[in-house]
N, C-alpha and C positions, 0 to 999 in steps of 0.2 A: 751880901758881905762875902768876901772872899775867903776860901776856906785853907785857913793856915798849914802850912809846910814846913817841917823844923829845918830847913838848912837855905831857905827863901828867904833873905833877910836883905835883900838890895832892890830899890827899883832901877829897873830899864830906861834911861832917859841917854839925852845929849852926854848929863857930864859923865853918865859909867859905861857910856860905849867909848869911851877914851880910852878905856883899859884894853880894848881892840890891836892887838898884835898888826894886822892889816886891814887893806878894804875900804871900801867907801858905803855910804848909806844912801836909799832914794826911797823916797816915798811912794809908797805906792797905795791903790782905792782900800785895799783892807789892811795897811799897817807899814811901819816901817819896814826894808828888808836889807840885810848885811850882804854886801860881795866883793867879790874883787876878779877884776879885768882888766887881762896885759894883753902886750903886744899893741901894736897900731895898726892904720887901715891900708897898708898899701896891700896892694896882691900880689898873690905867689902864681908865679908862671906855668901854673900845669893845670892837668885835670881843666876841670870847667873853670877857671879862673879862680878867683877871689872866694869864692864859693866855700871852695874848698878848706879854708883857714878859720872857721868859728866853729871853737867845741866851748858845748855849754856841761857842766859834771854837775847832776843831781846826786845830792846823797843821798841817806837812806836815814833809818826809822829812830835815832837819837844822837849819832855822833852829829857836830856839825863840819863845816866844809874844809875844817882843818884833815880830816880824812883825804883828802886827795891830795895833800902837798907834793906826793910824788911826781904826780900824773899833772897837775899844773906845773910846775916846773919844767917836766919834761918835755912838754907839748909847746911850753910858751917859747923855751930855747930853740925848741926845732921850727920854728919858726908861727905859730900856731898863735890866732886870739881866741884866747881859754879865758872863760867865764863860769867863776864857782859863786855859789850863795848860799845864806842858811834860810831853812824850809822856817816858815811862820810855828813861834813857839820853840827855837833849837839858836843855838851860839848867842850872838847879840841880833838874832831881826826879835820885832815885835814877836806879843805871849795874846791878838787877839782873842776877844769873848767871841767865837766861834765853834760850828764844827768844823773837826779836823781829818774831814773824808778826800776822797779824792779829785771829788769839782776843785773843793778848795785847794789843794797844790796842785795841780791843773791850771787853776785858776792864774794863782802866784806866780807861777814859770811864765804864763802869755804876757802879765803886766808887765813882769822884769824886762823880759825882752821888746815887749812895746814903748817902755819907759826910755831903754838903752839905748832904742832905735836899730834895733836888730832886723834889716830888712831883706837878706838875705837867709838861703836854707843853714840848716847847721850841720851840723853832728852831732849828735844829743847821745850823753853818759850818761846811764843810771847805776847806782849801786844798790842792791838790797831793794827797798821799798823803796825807792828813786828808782829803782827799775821799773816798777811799777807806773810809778807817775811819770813817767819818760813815755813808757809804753799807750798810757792813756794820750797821751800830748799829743802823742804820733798819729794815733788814731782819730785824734779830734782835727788834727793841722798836718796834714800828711803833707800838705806843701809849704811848708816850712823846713822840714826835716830831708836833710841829703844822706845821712846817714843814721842808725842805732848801735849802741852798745850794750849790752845788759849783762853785770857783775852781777853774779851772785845773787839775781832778782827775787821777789819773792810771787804769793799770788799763786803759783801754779796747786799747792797743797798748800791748808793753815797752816800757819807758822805760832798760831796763836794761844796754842794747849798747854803748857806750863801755867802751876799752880799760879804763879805770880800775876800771869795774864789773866788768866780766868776770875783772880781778884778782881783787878780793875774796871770788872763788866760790871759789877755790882754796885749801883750806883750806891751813897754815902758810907756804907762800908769800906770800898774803896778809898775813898778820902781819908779817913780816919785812921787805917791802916797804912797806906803810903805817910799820912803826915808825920807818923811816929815811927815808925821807918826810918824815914828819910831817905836819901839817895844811893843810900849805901850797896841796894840790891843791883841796883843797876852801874853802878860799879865796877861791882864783886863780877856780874854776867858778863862785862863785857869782855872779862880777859878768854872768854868763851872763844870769841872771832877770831883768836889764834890759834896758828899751831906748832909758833914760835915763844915761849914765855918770857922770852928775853926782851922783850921788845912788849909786853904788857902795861908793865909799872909807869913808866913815861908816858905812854896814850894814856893811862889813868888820869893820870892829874891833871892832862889838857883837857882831858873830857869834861871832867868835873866842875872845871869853872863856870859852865853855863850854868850849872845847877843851885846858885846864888841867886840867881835872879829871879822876880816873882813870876808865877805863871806857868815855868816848863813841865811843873809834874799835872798842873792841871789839861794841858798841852797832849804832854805823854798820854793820859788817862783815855781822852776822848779821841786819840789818834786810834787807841787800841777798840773802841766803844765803835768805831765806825766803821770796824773791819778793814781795816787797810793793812792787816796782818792772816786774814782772814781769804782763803781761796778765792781769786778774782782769774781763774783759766779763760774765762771768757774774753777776756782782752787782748792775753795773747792770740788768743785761736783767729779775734776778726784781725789783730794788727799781719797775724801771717796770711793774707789774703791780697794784704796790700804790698806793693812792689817797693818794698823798703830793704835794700840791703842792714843786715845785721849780724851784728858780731855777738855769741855769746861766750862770756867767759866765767870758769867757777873751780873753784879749791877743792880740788880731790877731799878734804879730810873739813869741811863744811860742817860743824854741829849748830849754827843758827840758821841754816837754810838748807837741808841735807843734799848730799849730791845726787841723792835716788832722784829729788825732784826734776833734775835736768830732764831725765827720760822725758816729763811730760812735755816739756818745755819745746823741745826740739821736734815732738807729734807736733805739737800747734803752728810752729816755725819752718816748716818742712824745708826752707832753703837757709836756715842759721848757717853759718861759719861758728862751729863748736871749738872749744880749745880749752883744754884743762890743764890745771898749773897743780904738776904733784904736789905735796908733803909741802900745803897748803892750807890755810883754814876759810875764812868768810868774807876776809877784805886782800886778795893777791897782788891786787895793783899796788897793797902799800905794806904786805908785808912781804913779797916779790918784784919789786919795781924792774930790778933788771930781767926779769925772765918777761913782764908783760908788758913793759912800753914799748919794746919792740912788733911785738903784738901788734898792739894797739897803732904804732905808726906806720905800718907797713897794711892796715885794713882804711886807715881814714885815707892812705895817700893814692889808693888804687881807685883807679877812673871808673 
């Protein structure tokens, strides 16, 4: 029996992904998944042809894909096919009865793009803990991958030491605890990822709408149980080994993934393209858009 969540009060189906601001839906082997993807197939004349034009943006560890509206938008006008989705258990994709480690969205990014017919390399976004799972991807399908990005990745040091995290290791304590809760905490944290507050209150209440739906805190719990918050350096260190140009990018004034951790980041990465966006916090592509998509389009369009 599923274990109740006081602010879980809707099922996930056909008629309440209606409420769906954008995106399409495809089925994929372990659930439904939410995305959306612009632009069409023709090619762009430079670089290695056509190649060059598919950026796929992983998020990260509970906003969903509404986080990048910057950085699709901006990509899609500059000419770019940009592909976002929500990670299984976040916006409207399915809340499967799974673990939620890193095979498993590993997993979910090759179906997507198998699904889509994504048969060309990409340029693969990660934010946060999508830096992560970007990074594992790359490592697993390195010929798939034309390029990397990685915001504000996590993995190099835990990220996972707050009282609140350390709760949700404890199995039915946890439960019981979030259920009477309710979403409220993670909330309240996320205005953390800034280091503008002005711009807090509005991603609040977008955030919050996935958190009606049944499933997401069960979701959250076992994302945090399977360590995907939890030091994974080791990925970075084999993915810097292999010849994958990469861009890192991170907010000077970072409190959900500290800047200290770059140091490590850039040992394992020994030929990253580093770039730091000042008087910043944990998401700069979208509380800096004009400082980083220029960034950003000026590293994917270089041959």
């Amino acid at each position: 029996m599923p274990f109740p969540y006081r602010d879980e009060t809707k099922e996930l189906n056909d008629e309440t992904r209606k409420a769906a601001a954008s995106g399409a839906f495809v089925q994929l082997p372990s659930g439904v998944t939410h995305y959306e993807l612009s632009g069409n197939d023709s090619p762009l004349h430079e670089g290695e042809g056509s190649g060059v034009r598919d950026v796929v943006l992983v998020h990260g560890f509970s906003v969903p894909y509404f986080i990048f509206d910057p950085t699709f938008n901006f990509l899609s006008h500059a000419g770019f096919r940009v592909l976002r989705y929500d990670l299984f258990g976040r916006g409207y994709s399915d809340r499967p009865h799974a673990r939620y480690n890193l095979d498993f969205f590993v997993r979910q990014l090759a179906d997507l793009l198998n699904a889509l017919r994504f048969t060309r390399r990409v340029n693969l976004v990660g934010l946060s803990m999508g830096g992560l799972v970007a990074s594992a991807f790359a490592l697993r399908h390195p010929e798939q991958i034309r390029k990397l990005v990685l915001i504000d990745p996590c993995g190099a040091k835990p990220t996972d030491t707050a009282w609140a995290v350390r709760l949700a290791r404890i199995p039915v304590l946890a439960e019981v605890a979030y259920g009477q809760i309710g979403s409220g905490k993670l909330v309240h944290g996320i205005a953390k990822d800034f280091f503008d507050p002005a711009l807090v209150e509005q991603f609040q209440r977008r955030y919050q709408t996935q958190m009606q739906y049944k499933g997401f805190m069960r979701a959250i719990l076992s994302t945090i149980r399977e360590g995907m918050l939890a030091s994974n350096l080791e990925i970075y260190r084999a993915l810097g080994k292999l010849d994958i140009p990469t861009l890192l990018l991170w907010g000077r004034n970072d409190k959900t993934v500290p800047f200290e951790h770059s140091a490590l980041l850039r040992e394992a990465l020994p030929k990253v393209d580093f770039q730091v966006i000042e008087n910043c916090g944990h998401i700069p592509h979208y509380e800096k858009p004009d400082e980083v998509n220029p960034i950003l389009l000026q590293f994917l369009r270089q041959v």
